[in-house]
Phi, psi and omega in degrees: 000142187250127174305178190318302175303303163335287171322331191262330176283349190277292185324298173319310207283301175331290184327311186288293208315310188308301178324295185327295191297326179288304187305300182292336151341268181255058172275341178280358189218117184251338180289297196285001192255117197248034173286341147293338148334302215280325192307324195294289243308295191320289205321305172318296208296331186262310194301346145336259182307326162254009169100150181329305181330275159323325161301300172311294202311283191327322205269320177305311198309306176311341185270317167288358171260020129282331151299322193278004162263328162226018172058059169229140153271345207276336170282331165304330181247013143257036136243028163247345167292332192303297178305312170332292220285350199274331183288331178298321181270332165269344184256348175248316146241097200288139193278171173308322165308317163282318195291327174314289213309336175273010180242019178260336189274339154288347158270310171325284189329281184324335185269353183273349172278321180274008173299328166324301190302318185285335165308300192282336145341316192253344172273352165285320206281308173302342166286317202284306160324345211243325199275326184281334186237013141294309184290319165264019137308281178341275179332312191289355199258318156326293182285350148298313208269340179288314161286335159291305192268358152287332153309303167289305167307344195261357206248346185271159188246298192303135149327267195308341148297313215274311199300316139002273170280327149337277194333290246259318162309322180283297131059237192285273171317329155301296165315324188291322154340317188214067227258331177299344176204174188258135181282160209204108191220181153183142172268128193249136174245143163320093199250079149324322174303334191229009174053052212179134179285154186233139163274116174270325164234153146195177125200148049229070138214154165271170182328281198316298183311357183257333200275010168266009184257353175270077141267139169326141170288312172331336192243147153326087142199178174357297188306324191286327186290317201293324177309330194265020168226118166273018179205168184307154145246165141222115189265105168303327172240083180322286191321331182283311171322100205288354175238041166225000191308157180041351172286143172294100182256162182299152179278164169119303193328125163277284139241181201205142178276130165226152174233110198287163187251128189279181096232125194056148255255060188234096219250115165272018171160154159270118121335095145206149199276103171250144158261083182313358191112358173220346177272334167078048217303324187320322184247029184259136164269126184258019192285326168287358182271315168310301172304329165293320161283351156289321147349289169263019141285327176282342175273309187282338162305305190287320176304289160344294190295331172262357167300303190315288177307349164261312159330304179290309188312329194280323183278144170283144157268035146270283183254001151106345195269176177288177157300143188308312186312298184309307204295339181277311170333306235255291174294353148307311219256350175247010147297349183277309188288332165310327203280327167322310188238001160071048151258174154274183183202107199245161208233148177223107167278144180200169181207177219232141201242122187073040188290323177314289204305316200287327192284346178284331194269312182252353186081157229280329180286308192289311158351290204277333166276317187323300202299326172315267185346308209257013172242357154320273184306307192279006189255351171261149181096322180311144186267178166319283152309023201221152239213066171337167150181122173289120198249339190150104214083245189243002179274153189212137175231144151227151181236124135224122191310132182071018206241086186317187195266316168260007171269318189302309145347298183283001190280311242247349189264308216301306184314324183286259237330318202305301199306330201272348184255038188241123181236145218229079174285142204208138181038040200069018189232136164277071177296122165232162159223191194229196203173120128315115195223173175209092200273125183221160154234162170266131008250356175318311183245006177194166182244331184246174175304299178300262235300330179283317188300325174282303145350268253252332181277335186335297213274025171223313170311335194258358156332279156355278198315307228270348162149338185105141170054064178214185170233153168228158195231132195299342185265016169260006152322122181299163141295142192286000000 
């Protein structure tokens, strides 16, 4: 429907057309021809209705098309007067139809502001919606990775798997969390043996930055802080924090999360979370990350508990080295690998010299702190690969891996001196003994296991043979 004014303005302008067709009409009878005449109504009517613009233009148009029929001016300038008077009269008296029209646009307006309100209104409630099922996106996606790794974990056996997949887990949630940056943790295990914390995983930290957080409990730092919180903390402002003052931290750090992992009301390691400037740990919800370290504290506990137990099997309970058994194994897989890679592998046998005679004289206890002591002395200094073993009594083997015939010589000179400067005190007595060794290497003096191993007691019989508290080597053996 076209409103009033509009409608009124249509009419003016018909009106001007109709003069004009009229003017051209009888442009040959200028007495009778009242078609410029009939042009002011139009005129009147649209500076009404479409406002003075519109009035100026109808009336120059009527004027110059009344010039161009008889070339008077006094007609141009009554249809500019025509206009004059139509802009005077819409702008000092608007008829009732401008007045409708402008109380119509004034109404539009009032209904148009609260439709505005009610637009952005609704377009808010659509972002908060849009924001609530992004966010249980998230959860869902949590509680997936939360249910995988309670799944996967319980599957793991090994320390060094499960902390393993802790990393990758640990991780996966933190990212999900914070998908704008890389999370920047370590998993800290407890050592109660040595009373000090260990880093078991971490990342985006390097080799230094991990080694300030494995401190003694006893000392100032991290380690000394976490033991004193029986619960998650989270410091938003590290600097502020009074008991982190003077510790050492990776640099960069603002704050940090830390969540101990419990078992029986026990915390066997700590989760922490640092923030460098990009996870914003403050405006984060961590409740699925608590949860996942209780997880992996029942996963690294149950890890723990078969390390041990594979320890022991492997281990003398006595004196602490593997076992004979393990030790025939362990050295098949690393003649296998000398062999692979064309290294050498050499073996160092030794025995505790007058061992009878001594247990007869101090007795069997005392015997047994020597043997402790001297299984000491062959446990330091081992590399990763290299191997202590109570081979049986008072005998002892290290396997070393990679090791030519004369560096396994000098290993083998350092231990008797170590052993020979070893003082064992027992009942008020300053007890020593001495050790006997014998030394073969792979491939030079055997190609197998028996051959190497029989090699290697050769040379420790000829030690023996030879005065005792020395070293021999299978190729200074007379021929046979």
């Amino acid at each position: 429907m076209i409103p009033q004014h509009n409608r009124n303005a249509l009419v003016g302008a018909a009106l001007v057309a109709a003069g004009a067709a009229l003017g051209v009409a009888l442009r040959n009878t200028p007495a009778l021809n009242v078609g410029p005449a009939a042009m002011a109504p139009g005129v009147l009517l649209l500076g009404f209705s479409a406002g003075p613009l519109a009035a100026w233009g109808a009336g120059l148009a009527a004027g110059l098309f009344t010039a161009a029929l008889y070339f008077a001016h006094w007609v141009l300038a009554d249809a500019a007067l025509a206009a004059l008077a139509a802009q005077l009269v819409s702008t000092l008296f608007p008829l009732p139809f401008v007045e409708d029209a402008r109380s119509e646009e004034q109404a539009f307006e009032a209904q148009r502001e609260p439709l505005a309100q009610e637009r952005a209104s609704l377009k808010e409630d659509v972002e908060a919606l849009r924001g609530r099922a992004q966010s249980a996106e998230r959860r869902g996606r949590e509680t997936d990775a939360l249910f995988h790794a309670g799944r996967e974990i319980s599957k793991l056996l090994t320390l060094a798997d499960t902390l393993e997949f802790s990393r990758e887990v640990l991780h996966d949630t933190l990212k999900l969390g914070a998908p704008e940056g890389e999370p920047v943790f370590a998993l800290l295990l407890a050592d109660e043996e040595h009373g000090a914390s260990r880093v078991g995983v971490q990342e985006g930290l390097d080799d230094s930055q991990a080694m300030l957080l494995e401190r003694p409990f006893d000392e100032p730092g991290l380690s000394h802080w976490l033991r004193g919180q029986s619960a998650s903390v989270l410091v938003a402002r590290v600097a502020a924090e009074e008991g982190l003052k003077n510790v050492p931290l990776p640099p960069g750090v603002r704050s940090l999360l830390s969540v101990p992992l419990v078992i029986q009301a026990q915390a066997i390691g700590w989760v922490v979370v640092f923030d460098t400037g990009e996870a914003l740990l403050p405006e984060r919800d961590f409740s699925n990350l608590k949860i996942l370290c209780s997880q992996v504290a029942i996963g690294l506990e149950k890890a723990s508990l078969y390390d041990k137990l594979q320890r022991l099997s492997i281990t003398d309970g006595l004196t602490g080295l593997t076992v004979h058994r393990y030790f025939q194994s362990k050295l098949e897989e690393e003649l296998k690998r000398a062999e692979r890679y064309h290294e050498p592998l050499s073996l160092v046998m030794s025995d505790i010299d007058h061992f009878k005679s001594f247990n007869d004289t101090w007795g069997h206890l005392a015997g047994d702190a020597v043997l402790k002591a001297v299984a000491g002395v062959m446990k330091q200094g081992l590399g990763p690969s290299e191997m202590a073993v109570r081979y049986g009594g008072e005998e002892f083997v290290v396997v070393l891996p990679r090791h030519s015939r004369e560096a396994a010589v000098a290993r083998a000179e350092a231990l008797r001196a170590a052993v020979q400067q070893l003082k064992v005190e027992w009942g008020g007595e300053s007890l020593s003994v001495t050790i006997s060794l014998g030394v073969a290497s792979y491939p030079e003096d055997a190609m197998t296991k028996i051959g190497l191993i029989d090699m290697a007691d050769g040379a420790l019989y000829q030690s023996k043979k030879n005065g005792r508290d020395r070293v021999s080597t299978a190729a200074k053996q007379p021929p046979a």
